[in-house]
C-alpha positions in Angstrom: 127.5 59.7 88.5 124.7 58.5 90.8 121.1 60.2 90.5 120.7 61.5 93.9 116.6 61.4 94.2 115.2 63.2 97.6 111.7 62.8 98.6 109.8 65.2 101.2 107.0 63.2 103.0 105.0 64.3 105.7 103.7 61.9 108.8 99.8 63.1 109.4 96.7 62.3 111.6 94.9 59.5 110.2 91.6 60.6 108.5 89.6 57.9 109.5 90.4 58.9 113.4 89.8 61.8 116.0 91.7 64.8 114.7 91.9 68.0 116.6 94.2 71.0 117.9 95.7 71.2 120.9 95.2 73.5 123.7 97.5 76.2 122.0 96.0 75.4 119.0 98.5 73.3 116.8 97.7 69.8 115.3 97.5 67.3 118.1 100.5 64.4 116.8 99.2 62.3 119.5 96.5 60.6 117.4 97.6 58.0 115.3 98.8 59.0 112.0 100.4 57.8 108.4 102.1 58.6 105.9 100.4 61.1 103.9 98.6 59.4 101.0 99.6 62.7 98.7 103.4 61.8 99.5 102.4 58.1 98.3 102.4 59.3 95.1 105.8 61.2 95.0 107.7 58.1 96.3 106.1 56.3 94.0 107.4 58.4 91.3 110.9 59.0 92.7 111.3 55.2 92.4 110.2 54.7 89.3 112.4 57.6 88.3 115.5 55.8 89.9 114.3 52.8 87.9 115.2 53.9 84.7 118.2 55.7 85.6 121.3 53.6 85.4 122.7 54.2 88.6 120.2 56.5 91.5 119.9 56.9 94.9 116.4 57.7 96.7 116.3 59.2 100.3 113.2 59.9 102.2 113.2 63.1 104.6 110.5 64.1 107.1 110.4 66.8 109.9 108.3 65.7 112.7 107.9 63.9 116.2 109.2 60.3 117.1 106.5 58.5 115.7 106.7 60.2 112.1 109.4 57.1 111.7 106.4 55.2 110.7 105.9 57.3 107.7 109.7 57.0 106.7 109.6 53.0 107.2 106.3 52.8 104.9 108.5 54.5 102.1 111.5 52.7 102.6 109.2 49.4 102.5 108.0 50.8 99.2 111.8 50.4 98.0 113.5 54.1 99.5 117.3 53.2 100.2 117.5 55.7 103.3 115.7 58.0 105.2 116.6 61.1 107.6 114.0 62.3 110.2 114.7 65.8 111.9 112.9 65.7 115.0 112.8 68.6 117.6 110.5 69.8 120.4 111.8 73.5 119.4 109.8 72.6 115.9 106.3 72.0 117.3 103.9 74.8 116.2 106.3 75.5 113.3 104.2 76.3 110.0 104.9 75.6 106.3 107.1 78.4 106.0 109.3 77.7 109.1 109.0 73.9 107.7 110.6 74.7 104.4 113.6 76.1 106.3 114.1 72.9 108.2 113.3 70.6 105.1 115.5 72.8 102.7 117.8 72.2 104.9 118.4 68.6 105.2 117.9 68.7 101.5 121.3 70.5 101.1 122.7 68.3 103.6 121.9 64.7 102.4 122.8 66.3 98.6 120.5 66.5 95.8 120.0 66.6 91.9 115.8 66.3 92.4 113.2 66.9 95.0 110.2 65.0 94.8 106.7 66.7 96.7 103.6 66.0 96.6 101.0 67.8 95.3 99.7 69.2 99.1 99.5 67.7 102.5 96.4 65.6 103.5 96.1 67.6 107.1 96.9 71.4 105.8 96.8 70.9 102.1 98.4 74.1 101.1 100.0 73.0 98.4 102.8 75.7 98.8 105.8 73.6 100.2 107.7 72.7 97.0 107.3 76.2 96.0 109.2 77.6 98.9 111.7 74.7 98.7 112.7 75.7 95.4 112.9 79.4 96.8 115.4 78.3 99.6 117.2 76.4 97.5 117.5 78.4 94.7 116.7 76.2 91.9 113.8 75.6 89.2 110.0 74.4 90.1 108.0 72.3 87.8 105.4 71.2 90.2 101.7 69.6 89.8 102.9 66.9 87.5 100.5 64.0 86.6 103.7 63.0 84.4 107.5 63.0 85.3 110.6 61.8 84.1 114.5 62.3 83.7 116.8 62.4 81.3 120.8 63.9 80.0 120.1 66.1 83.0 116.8 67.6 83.0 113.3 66.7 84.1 110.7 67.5 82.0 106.9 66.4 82.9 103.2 67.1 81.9 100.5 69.4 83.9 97.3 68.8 83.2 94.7 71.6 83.6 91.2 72.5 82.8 91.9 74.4 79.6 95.1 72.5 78.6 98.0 70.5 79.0 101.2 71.9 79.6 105.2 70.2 78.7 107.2 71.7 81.4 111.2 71.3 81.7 114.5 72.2 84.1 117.1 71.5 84.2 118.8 69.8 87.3 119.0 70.4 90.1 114.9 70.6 90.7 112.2 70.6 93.0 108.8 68.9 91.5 105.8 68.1 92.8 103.0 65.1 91.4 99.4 64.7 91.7 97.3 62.1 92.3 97.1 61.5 88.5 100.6 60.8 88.4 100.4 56.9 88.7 99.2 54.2 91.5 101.9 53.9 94.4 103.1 50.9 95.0 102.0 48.2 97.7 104.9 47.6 100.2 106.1 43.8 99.3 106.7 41.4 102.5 110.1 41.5 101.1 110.3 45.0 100.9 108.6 45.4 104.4 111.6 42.8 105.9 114.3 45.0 104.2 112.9 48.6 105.2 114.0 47.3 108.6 117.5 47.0 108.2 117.5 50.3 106.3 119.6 53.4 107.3 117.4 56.2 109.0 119.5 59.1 109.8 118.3 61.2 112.9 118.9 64.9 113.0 118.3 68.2 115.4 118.1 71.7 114.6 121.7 72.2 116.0 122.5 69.7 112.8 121.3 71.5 110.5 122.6 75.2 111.8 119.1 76.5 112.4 117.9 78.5 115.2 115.3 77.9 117.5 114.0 81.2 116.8 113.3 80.6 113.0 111.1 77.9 114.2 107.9 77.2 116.0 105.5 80.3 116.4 108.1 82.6 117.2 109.5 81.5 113.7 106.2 81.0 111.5 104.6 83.6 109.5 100.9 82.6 109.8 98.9 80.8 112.8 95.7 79.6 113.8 93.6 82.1 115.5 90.4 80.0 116.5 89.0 76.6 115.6 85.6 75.1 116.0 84.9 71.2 116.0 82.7 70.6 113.1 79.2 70.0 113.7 77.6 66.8 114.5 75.7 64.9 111.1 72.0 65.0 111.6 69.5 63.5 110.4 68.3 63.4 106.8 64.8 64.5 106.5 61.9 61.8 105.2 59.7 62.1 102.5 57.3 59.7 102.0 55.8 59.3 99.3 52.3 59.4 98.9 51.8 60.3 95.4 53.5 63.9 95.9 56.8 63.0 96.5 58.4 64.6 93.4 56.3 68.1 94.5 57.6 67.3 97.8 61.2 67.3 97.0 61.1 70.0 94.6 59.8 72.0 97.7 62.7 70.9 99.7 65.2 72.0 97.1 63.2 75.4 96.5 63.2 76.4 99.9 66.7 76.0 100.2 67.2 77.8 97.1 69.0 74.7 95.3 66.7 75.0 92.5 
């Protein structure tokens, strides 16, 4: 019986651009965005986990506006057989929690024997999403793996912490998570680039998935953001020269901020 391998990705602003909230104070998608490098990671491993199975299936499932498709056609170029994108404008403003719903979800509807997370987001980085998709779906969590495989119908993985190393194991189905730690994702191949395009990308709605708009959004969110405040402009360092005192002079610097 075929592995069936789901992966939750999320499509986020790109780091290297202009971030900000919008006027009601939820993420502004209109900036260009990516795949999130974190979800890298655990398509990377979901792969290499249908790899050495003998016969698996890996689908790639996002929640978010028309342009998250990029995201889903980065991991399909990576080698993902199919992907489903729920998009909806009832969703905007929705928060992990809400998101879980959603994702948990079209989880249940594509079918499942593991979900693969990653270890956080790279634009909220709670790190709290796998948790509450195991909670909806009622199944295990073995999440913060730098370590993951499958086998006679259980995963089993390592976590590595700052006091030890743990062996964790569930049996299917599961919801994991990876870290960084886990192994270097892939480069999408021309090849693979070419086929991702021909690909199967399933589009759903809420009405799809027998969700309401009210247990979306901010009406359906438990948390939200109150304020924000752009970050400060950089400054300019401060010179010392050094005329013999420099080492006195820094250690002045450092004092006076209390560093030392």
């Amino acid at each position: 019986m075929s592995l069936k391998i789901v992966v939750c990705v999320k499509y986020v602003p790109d780091a290297t651009g202009d971030r900000g909230f919008t006027e009601d104070l939820t993420t502004d998608r209109e900036s260009e965005g990516l795949l999130s490098e974190l979800d890298e990671y655990a398509v990377e491993q979901a792969l290499r986990i249908a790899e050495d199975a003998d016969d698996a299936e890996v689908t790639v499932v996002t929640a978010g506006p028309e342009d998250a498709n990029d995201a889903l056609r980065k991991a399909l170029s990576m080698g993902a057989d199919k992907a489903v994108h729920i998009e909806d404008e009832d969703m905007v403003g929705s928060d992990v929690f809400a998101t879980s719903l959603v994702l948990a979800k079209a989880v249940e509807h594509v079918g499942y024997d593991l979900v693969v997370c990653g270890m956080a987001s790279t634009d909220g980085a709670m790190g709290v999403l796998p948790a509450l998709l195991a909670e909806r779906l009622q199944v295990p969590q073995v999440t913060l793996l730098s370590e993951v495989s499958v086998a006679e119908g259980e995963v089993t993985g390592r976590r590595d912490g700052d006091a030890a190393t743990e062996r964790l194991q569930a049996a299917l189905p599961a919801v994991v998570s990876v870290t960084d730690q886990s192994g270097e994702a892939r480069y999408p191949s021309f090849k693979g680039i070419m086929a991702a395009k021909k690909k199967p990308v399933e589009s759903l709605d809420l009405e799809d998935l027998d969700i309401e708009t009210e247990q979306v959004g901010p009406e359906g969110s438990r948390t939200k953001v109150e304020s924000a405040t752009p970050r400060p402009a950089r400054t300019a360092g401060e010179v010392v020269t050094d005329e013999g005192d420099g080492a006195e002079k820094l250690a002045a610097f450092l004092a006076e901020r209390k560093f030392v």
